[in-house]
TIZAKE-944948 format. One record per residue (C-alpha): x, y, z. Coordinates in pm, whole numbers, plus 50000, padded with zeros to 5 digits. Each point is the difference from the previous one (the first is absolute). Layout:
XYZ
...
***
This chain:
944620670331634
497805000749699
499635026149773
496845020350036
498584992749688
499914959250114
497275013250265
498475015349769
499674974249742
499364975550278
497015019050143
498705007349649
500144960449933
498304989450382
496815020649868
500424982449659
500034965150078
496724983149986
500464983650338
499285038250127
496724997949846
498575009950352
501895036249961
498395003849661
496724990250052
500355026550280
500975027149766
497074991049761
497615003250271
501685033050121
499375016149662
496894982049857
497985033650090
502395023449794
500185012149643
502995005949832
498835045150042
500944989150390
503604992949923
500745025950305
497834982550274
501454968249865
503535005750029
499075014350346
498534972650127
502434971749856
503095027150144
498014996650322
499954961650010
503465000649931
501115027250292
497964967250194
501494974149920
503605016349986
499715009550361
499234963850102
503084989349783
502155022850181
498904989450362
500294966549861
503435003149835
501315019050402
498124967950171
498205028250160
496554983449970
498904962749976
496834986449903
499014964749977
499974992649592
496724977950026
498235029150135
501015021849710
499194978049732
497404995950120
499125038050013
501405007949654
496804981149862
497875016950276
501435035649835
498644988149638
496654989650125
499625035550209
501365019049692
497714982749753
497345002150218
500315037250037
499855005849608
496464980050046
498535019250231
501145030550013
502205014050305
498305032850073
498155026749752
502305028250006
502314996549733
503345014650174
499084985550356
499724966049803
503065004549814
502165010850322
498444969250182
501374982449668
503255011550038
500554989750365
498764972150001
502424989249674
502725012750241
498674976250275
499824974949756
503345005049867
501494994950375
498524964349977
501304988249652
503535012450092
499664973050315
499674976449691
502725013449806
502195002650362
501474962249943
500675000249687
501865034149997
501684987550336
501634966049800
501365027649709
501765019050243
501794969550192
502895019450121
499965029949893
500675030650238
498705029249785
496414989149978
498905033849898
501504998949657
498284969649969
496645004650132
500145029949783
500404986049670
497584973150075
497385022250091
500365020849687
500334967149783
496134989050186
499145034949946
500604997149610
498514965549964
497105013250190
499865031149751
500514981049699
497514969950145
497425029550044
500555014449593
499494971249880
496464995350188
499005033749869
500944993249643
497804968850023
496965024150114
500795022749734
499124968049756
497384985050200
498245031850051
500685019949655
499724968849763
497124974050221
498355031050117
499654984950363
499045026050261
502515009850262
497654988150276
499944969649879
503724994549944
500595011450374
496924970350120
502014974849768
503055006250099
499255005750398
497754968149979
502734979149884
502465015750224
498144994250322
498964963349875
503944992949957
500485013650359
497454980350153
501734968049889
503335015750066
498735007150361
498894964850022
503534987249892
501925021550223
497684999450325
502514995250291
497614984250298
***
């Protein structure tokens, strides 16, 4: 068996490779409404995308639930464009309905991008029998690439809103445009009919 820390590392490094750009551009959308003052409401809502998409893994990992993987990536662009989408216009008007709808639906969310990390994490675990030291460490390694993925994002705010000046508004229409504009062609590229 591997050593904890090697699920760890190699969750940390499936977040980090560019070829997960889908799972980043995610994140960005996620968080393009918050300020760096919102660290809590962050942390709760990328936690809550992880309790998502470590459930799926899990089911995944015990064969417990099988979905066709052209329907989910398909859907993983579908959750970029709703999540962008909902920064643009606006989910509801009360602040803490809004932000519990935010955090459930990052859970729901979640439960479809673990689908897309199910194969993958499947193929590391080949034989293994203990699957839950391994699924695990690779959820805390995704967990810290997600964290560290979502520092860096607000460090880059801090400079493009303290040193451009650019409104916060329109950082979250930049970023959300863009997001659901890479989704749309994502969609197109992963459309399964």
């Amino acid at each position: 068996m591997a050593p904890f820390e090697t699920y760890i590392r190699l969750g940390f490094q499936h977040i980090a490779d560019v070829n997960a750009y889908d799972h980043m551009l995610f994140l960005l959308a996620l968080v393009a409404t918050y300020t760096l003052r919102e660290w809590k409401s962050v942390l709760i809502l990328v936690t809550a995308f992880t309790i998502g998409h470590s459930l799926t893994l899990a089911l995944s990992a015990l064969d417990a639930v099988n979905i066709d993987s052209q329907i989910i990536e398909f859907l993983i662009p579908v959750t970029i464009f709703l999540t962008a989408m909902g920064n643009i216009v606006p989910l509801g008007t009360q602040k803490k309905k809004n932000q519990n709808l935010r955090y459930g639906l990052a859970l729901l969310f979640g439960l479809i991008h673990g689908w897309g990390f199910s194969n993958y994490f499947k193929a590391l675990l080949g034989a293994e029998v203990n699957r839950t030291v391994p699924l695990l460490g690779f959820n805390l390694g995704i967990e810290l690439g997600q964290l560290l993925f979502v520092t860096a994002v607000f460090l880059m705010l801090s400079l493009i809103t303290g040193i451009v000046k650019i409104k916060m508004r329109d950082w979250t229409l930049f970023v959300s445009g863009a997001a659901a504009g890479v989704s749309l062609i994502l969609m197109m590229e992963t459309k399964f009919w």
